[in-house]
C-alpha positions as a Markdown table, in Angstrom:
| # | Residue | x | y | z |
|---|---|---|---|---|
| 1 | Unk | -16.6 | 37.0 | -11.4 |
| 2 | Unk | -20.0 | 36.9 | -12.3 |
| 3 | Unk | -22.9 | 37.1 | -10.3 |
| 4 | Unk | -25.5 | 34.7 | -10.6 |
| 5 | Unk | -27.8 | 34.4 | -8.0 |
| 6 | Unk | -29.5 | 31.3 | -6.5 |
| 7 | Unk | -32.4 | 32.0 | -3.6 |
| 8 | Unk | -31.5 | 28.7 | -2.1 |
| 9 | Unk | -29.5 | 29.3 | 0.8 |
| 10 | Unk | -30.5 | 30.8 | 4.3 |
| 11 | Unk | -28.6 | 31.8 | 7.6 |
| 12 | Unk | -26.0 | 29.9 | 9.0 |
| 13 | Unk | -26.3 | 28.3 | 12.8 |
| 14 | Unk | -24.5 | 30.6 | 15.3 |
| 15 | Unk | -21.8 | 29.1 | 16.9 |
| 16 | Unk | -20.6 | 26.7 | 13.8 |
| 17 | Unk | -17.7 | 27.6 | 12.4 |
| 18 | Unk | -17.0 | 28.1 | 8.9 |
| 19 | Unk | -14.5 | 25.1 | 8.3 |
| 20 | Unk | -14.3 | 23.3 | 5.9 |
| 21 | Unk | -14.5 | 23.6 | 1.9 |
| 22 | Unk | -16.5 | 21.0 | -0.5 |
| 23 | Unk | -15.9 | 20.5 | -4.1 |
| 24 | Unk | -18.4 | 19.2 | -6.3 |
| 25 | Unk | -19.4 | 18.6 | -9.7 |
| 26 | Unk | -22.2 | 19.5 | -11.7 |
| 27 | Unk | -23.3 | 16.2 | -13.3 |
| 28 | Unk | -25.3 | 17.8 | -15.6 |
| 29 | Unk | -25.3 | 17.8 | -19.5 |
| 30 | Unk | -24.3 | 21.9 | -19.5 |
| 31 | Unk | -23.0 | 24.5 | -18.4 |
| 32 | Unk | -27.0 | 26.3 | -18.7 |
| 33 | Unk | -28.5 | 23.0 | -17.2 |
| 34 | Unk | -26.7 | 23.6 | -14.0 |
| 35 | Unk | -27.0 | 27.2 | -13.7 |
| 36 | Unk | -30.9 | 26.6 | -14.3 |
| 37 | Unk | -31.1 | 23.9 | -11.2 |
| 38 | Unk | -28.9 | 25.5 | -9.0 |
| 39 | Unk | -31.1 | 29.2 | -9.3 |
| 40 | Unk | -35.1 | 27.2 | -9.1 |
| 41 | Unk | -36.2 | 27.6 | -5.6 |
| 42 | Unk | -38.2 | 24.6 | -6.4 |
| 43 | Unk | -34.6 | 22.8 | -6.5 |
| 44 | Unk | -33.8 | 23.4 | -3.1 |
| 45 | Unk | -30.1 | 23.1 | -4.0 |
| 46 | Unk | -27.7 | 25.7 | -4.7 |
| 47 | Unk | -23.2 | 26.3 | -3.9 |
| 48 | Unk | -21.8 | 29.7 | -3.4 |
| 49 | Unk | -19.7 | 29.0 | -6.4 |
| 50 | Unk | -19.7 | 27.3 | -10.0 |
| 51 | Unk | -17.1 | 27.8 | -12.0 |
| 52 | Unk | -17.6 | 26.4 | -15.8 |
| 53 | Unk | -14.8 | 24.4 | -18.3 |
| 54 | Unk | -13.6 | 27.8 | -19.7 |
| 55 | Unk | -12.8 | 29.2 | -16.4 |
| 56 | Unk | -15.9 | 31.9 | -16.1 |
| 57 | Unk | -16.8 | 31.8 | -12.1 |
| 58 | Unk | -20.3 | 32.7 | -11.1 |
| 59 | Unk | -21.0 | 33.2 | -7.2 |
| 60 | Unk | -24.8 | 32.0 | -6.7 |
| 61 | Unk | -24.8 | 32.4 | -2.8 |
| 62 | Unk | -22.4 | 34.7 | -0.4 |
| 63 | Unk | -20.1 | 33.3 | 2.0 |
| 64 | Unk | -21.6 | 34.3 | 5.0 |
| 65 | Unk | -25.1 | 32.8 | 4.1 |
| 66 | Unk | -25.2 | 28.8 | 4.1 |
| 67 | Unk | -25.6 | 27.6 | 0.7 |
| 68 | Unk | -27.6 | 23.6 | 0.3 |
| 69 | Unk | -25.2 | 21.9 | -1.3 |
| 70 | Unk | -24.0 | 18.4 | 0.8 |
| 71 | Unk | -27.3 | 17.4 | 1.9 |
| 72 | Unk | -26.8 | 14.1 | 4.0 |
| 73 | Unk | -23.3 | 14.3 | 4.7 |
| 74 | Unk | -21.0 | 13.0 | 7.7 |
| 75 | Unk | -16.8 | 14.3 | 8.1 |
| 76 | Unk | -15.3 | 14.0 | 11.5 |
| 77 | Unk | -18.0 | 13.3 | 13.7 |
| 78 | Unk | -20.2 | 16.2 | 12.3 |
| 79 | Unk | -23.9 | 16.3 | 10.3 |
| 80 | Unk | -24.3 | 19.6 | 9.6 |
| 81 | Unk | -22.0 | 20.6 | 7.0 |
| 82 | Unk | -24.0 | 22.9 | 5.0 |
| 83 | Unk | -23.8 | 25.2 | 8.5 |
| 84 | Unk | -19.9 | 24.8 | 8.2 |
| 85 | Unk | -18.9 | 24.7 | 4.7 |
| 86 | Unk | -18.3 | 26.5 | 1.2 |
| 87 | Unk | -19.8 | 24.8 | -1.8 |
| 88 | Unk | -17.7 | 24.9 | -4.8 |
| 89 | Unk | -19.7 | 23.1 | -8.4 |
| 90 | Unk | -17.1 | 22.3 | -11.2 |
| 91 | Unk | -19.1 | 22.0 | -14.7 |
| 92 | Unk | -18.7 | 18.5 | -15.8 |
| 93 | Unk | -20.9 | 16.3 | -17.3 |
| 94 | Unk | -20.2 | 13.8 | -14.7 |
| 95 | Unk | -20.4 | 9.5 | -14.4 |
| 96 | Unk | -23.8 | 9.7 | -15.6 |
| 97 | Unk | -23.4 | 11.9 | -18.6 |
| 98 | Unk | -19.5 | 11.8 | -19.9 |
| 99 | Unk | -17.4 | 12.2 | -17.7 |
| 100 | Unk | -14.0 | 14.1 | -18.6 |
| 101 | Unk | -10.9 | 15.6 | -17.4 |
| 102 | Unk | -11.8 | 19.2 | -15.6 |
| 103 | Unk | -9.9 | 21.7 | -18.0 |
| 104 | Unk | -6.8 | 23.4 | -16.9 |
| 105 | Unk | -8.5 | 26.7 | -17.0 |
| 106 | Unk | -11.1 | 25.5 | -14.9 |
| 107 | Unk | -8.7 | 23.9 | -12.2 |
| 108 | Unk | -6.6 | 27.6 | -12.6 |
| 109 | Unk | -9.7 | 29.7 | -11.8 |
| 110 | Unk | -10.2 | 26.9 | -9.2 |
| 111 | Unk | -6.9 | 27.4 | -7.3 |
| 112 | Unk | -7.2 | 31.0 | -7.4 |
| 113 | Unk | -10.6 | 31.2 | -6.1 |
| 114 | Unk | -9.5 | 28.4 | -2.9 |
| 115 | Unk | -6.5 | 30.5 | -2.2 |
| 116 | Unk | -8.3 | 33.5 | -2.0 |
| 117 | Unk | -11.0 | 31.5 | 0.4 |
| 118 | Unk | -8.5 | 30.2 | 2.6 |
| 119 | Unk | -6.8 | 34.1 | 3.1 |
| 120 | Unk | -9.8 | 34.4 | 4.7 |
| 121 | Unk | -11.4 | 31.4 | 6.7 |
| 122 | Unk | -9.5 | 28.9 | 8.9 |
| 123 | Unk | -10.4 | 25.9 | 7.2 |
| 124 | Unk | -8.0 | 23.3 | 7.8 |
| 125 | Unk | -6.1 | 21.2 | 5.0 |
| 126 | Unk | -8.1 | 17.9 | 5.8 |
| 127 | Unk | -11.1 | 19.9 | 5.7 |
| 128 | Unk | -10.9 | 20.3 | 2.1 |
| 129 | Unk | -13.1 | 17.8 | 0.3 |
| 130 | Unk | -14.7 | 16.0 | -2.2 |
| 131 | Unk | -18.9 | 15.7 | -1.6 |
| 132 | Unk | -17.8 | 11.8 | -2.1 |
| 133 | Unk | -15.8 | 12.2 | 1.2 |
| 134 | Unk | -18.2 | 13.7 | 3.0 |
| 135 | Unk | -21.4 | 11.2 | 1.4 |
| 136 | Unk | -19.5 | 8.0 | 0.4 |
| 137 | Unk | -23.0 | 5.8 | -0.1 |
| 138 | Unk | -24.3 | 8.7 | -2.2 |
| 139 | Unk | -21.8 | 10.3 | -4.0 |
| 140 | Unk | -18.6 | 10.0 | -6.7 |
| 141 | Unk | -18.0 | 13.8 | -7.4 |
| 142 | Unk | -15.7 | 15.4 | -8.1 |
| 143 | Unk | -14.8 | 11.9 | -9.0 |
| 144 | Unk | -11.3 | 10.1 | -9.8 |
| 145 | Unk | -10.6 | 12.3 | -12.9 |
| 146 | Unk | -10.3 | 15.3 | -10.5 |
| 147 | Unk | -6.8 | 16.4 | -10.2 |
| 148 | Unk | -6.4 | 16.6 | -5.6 |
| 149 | Unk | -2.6 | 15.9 | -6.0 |
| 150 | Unk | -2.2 | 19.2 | -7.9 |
| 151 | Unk | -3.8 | 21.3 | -5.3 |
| 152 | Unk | -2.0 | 20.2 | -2.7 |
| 153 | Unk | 1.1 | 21.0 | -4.5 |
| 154 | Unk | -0.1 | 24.4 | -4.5 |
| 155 | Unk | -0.9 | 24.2 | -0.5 |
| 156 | Unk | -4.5 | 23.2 | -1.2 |
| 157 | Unk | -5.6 | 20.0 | 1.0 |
| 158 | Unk | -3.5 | 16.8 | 1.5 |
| 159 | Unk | -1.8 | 14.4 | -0.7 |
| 160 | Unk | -1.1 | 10.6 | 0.8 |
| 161 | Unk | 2.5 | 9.2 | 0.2 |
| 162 | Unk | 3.1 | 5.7 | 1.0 |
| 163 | Unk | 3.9 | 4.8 | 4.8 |
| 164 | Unk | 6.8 | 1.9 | 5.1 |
| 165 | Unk | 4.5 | 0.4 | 8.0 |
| 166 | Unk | 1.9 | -1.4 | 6.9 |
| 167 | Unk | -1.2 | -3.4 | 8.3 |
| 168 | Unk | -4.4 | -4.0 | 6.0 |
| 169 | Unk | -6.8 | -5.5 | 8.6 |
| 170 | Unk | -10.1 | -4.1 | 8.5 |
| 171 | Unk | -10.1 | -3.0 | 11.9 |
| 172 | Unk | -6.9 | -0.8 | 11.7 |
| 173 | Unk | -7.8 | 0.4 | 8.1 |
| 174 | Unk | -11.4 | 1.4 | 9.9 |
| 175 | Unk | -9.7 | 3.4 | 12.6 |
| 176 | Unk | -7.3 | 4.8 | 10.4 |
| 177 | Unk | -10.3 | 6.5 | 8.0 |
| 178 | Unk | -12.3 | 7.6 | 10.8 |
| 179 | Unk | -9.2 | 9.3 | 12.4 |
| 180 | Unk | -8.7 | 11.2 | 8.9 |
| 181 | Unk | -12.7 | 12.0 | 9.0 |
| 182 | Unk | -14.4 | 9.3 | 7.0 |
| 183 | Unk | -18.0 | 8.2 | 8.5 |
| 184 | Unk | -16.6 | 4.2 | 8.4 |
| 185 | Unk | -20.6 | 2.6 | 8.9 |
| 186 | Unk | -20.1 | 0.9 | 5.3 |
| 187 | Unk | -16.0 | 0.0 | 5.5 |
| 188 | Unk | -16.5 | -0.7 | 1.5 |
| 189 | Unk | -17.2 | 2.8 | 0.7 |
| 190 | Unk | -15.2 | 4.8 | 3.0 |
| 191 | Unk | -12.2 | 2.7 | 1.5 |
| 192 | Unk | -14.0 | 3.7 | -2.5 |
| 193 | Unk | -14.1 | 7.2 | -1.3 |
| 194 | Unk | -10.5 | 7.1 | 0.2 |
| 195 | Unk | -9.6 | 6.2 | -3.4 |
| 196 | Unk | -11.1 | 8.3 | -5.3 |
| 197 | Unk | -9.7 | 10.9 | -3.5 |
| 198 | Unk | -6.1 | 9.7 | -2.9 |
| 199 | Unk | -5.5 | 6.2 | -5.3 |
| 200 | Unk | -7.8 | 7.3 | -8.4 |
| 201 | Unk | -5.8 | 4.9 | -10.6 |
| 202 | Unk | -8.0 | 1.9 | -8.9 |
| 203 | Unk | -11.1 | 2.7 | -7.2 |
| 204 | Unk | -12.7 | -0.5 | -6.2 |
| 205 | Unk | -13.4 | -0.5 | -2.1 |
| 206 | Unk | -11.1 | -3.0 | -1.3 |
| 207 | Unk | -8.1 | -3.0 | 1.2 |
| 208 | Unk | -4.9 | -3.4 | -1.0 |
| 209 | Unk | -0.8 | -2.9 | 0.5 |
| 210 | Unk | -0.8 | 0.4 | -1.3 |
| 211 | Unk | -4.8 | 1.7 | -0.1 |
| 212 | Unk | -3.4 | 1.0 | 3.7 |
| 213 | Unk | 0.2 | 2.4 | 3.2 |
| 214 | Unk | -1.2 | 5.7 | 1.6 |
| 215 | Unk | -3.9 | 5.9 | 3.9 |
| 216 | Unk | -1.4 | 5.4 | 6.8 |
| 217 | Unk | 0.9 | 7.7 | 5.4 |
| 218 | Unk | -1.8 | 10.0 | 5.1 |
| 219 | Unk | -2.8 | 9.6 | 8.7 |
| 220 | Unk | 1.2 | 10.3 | 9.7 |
| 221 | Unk | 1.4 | 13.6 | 7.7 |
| 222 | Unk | -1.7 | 15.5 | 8.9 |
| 223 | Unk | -1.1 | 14.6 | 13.1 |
């Protein structure tokens, strides 16, 4: 691991704990790009990790200090995620600029680096996110491409499997992704961000049978 050091970060709230885990990409052209914007204090941004296509990780801000990496952001009635998070950047060009498949190196270096996090902060499975999750009117990353069923073969997050029950009226499919931890104030994008997370083969915001049953199944394995 490499240490690359940002100056954007400052002390974390007393009192919040350290609970949850948000994965992000970089959205930038490269590699040097990202590492550039994530280190100028004129940024104002910054994650305590990046970890680049060919697997080299770089931490930019230690745990215990609260890295800016969610901004506005909303995940089971709280606001203040920076104060509670860890900020994880995966090099990748991103929607705007190419978007592509994160390498399996990456997503090896990745695992490794989440299971040594979670050996050492009680951060729930549903707590492990995508910055779309947490900002679905601002943000796609880590985007649709990202591989979430993978991890959570590895005991990393959730994974939705289809319920048999099934009711796709907006009002249960709204109380359904707020009970998960989706801010539901625009129903159209907490159901986008609900797919891209867990039905990345059609990401589209609109309530389908399959959306509802995996989102109900969902709901059924994390009580």
């Amino acid at each position: 691991m490499i240490s690359t050091v940002s100056p954007n970060h400052d002390q974390r709230e007393n009192g919040v704990p350290l609970d949850m885990l948000v994965l992000h990409y970089t959205g930038m052209r490269s590699a040097e790009e990202a590492i550039e914007r994530l280190t100028d204090p004129d940024s104002k941004v910054s994650a305590h990790y990046l970890i680049e296509q060919d697997g080299t990780l770089h931490q930019m801000v230690a745990e215990g200090r609260r890295a800016w990496h969610a901004g506005v952001a909303w995940w089971r009635g709280e606001t203040n995620i920076n104060a509670r998070s860890i900020g994880i950047e995966l090099v990748n060009p991103g929607h705007e600029f190419g978007y592509q498949p994160f390498p399996e190196t990456q997503m090896e270096v990745l695992e490794e680096l989440i299971t040594d996090i979670l050996s050492r902060h009680d951060i729930a499975a549903r707590n492990i996110v995508g910055h779309s999750d947490v900002a679905p009117d601002r943000k796609t990353d880590p985007g649709e491409l990202f591989d979430w069923q993978r991890l959570a073969t590895k005991g990393i997050g959730l994974w939705a499997t289809e319920s048999d029950f099934l009711d796709m009226s907006p009002e249960m499919v709204s109380v359904n992704l707020a009970n998960y931890g989706y801010t539901t104030e625009s129903l159209s994008l907490a159901v986008k961000a609900f797919q891209r997370h867990f039905r990345p083969a059609r990401v589209n915001g609109r309530i389908d049978a399959e959306t509802a049953r995996l989102l109900t199944g969902l709901i059924d394995n994390c009580e």
